[in-house]
C-alpha positions in Angstrom: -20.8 -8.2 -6.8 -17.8 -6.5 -5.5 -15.5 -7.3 -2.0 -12.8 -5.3 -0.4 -9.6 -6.7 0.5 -6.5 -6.7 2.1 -2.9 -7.9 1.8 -0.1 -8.0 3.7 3.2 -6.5 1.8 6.8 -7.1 2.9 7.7 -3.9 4.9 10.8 -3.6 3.1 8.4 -1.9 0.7 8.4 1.0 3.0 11.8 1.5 2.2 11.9 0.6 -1.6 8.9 2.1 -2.8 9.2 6.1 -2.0 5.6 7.0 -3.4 4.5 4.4 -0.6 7.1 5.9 2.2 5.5 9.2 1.0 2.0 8.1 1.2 2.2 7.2 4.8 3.9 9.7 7.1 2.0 8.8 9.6 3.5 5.1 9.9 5.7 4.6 12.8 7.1 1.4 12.1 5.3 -1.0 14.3 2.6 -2.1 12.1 2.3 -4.0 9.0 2.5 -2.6 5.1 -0.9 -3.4 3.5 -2.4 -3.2 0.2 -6.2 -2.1 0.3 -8.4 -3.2 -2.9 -11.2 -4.4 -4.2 -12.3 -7.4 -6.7 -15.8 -8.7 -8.2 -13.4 -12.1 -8.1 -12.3 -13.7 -4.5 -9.7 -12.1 -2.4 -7.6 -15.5 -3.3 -8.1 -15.5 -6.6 -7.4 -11.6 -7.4 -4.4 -11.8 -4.6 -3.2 -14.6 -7.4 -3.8 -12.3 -10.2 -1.9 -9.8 -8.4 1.4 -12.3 -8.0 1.5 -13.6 -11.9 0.6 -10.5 -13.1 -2.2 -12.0 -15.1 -3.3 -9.5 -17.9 -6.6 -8.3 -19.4 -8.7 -9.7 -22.3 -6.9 -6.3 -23.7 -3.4 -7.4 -23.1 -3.3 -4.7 -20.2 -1.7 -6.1 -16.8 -4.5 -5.9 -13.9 -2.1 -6.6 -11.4 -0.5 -3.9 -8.5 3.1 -3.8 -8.9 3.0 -3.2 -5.5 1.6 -6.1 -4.5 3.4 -8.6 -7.7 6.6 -7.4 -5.8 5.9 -7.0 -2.4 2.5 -9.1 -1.4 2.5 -11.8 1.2 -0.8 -12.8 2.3 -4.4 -11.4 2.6 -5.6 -10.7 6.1 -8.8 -11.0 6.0 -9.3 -10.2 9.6 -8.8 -6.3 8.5 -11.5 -7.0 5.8 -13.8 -9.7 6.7 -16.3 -7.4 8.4 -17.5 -5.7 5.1 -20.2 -6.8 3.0 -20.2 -7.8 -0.8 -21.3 -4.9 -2.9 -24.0 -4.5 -5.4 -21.7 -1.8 -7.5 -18.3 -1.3 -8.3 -18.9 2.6 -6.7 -20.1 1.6 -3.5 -16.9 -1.3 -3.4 -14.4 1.8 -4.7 -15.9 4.3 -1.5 -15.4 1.4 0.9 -11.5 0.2 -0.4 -11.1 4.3 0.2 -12.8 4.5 3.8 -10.9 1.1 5.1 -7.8 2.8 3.3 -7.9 5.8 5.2 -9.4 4.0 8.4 -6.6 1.8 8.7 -3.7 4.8 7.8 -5.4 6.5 11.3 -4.4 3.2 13.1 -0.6 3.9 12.0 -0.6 1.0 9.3 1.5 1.9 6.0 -1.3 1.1 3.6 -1.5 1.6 -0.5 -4.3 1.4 -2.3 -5.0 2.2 -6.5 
């Protein structure tokens, strides 16, 4: 079972990051820098991940650098709607729709 989610990054990213800056153009300023993912663990638990960078059973880091640096919070009002997922597919297409759905509402948004 997979879930989307969402955090909140410190808009200074904007600014930082310029693979992020160049991934949005469309971002005016106004509304809030998010991270769009998606985890077969809890949004808490992977946003957690995420902030120690915890690595794999392989010794690889799973964590966004993105988010290790610049994450704040999960909103899980942008993400609460969605349903769990049966397949890591069908959570992957959905991390992509909200990702580009939220990018039309003028958000800065990143997403792996």
């Amino acid at each position: 079972m997979y879930q989307v989610y969402v955090v909140e990054l410190r808009k200074v990213v904007f600014s930082d990051h310029k693979k992020f800056r160049e991934a949005n153009p469309q971002y005016n300023g106004v509304l809030e820098c998010l991270y769009v993912g998606m985890t077969s663990k809890s949004p808490t638990e992977r946003l957690k991940q995420h902030k120690e960078g915890i690595l794999s059973e392989k010794g690889v880091d799973i964590s966004s650098a993105i988010v290790k640096k610049y994450g704040s919070f999960l909103r899980p009002s942008l993400y609460s709607h969605l349903p769990i997922y049966k397949s890591q597919a069908e959570a992957l297409k959905a991390e992509k729709s909200l990702t580009s759905a939220l990018r039309k509402q003028r958000y800065a948004v990143w997403s792996n």
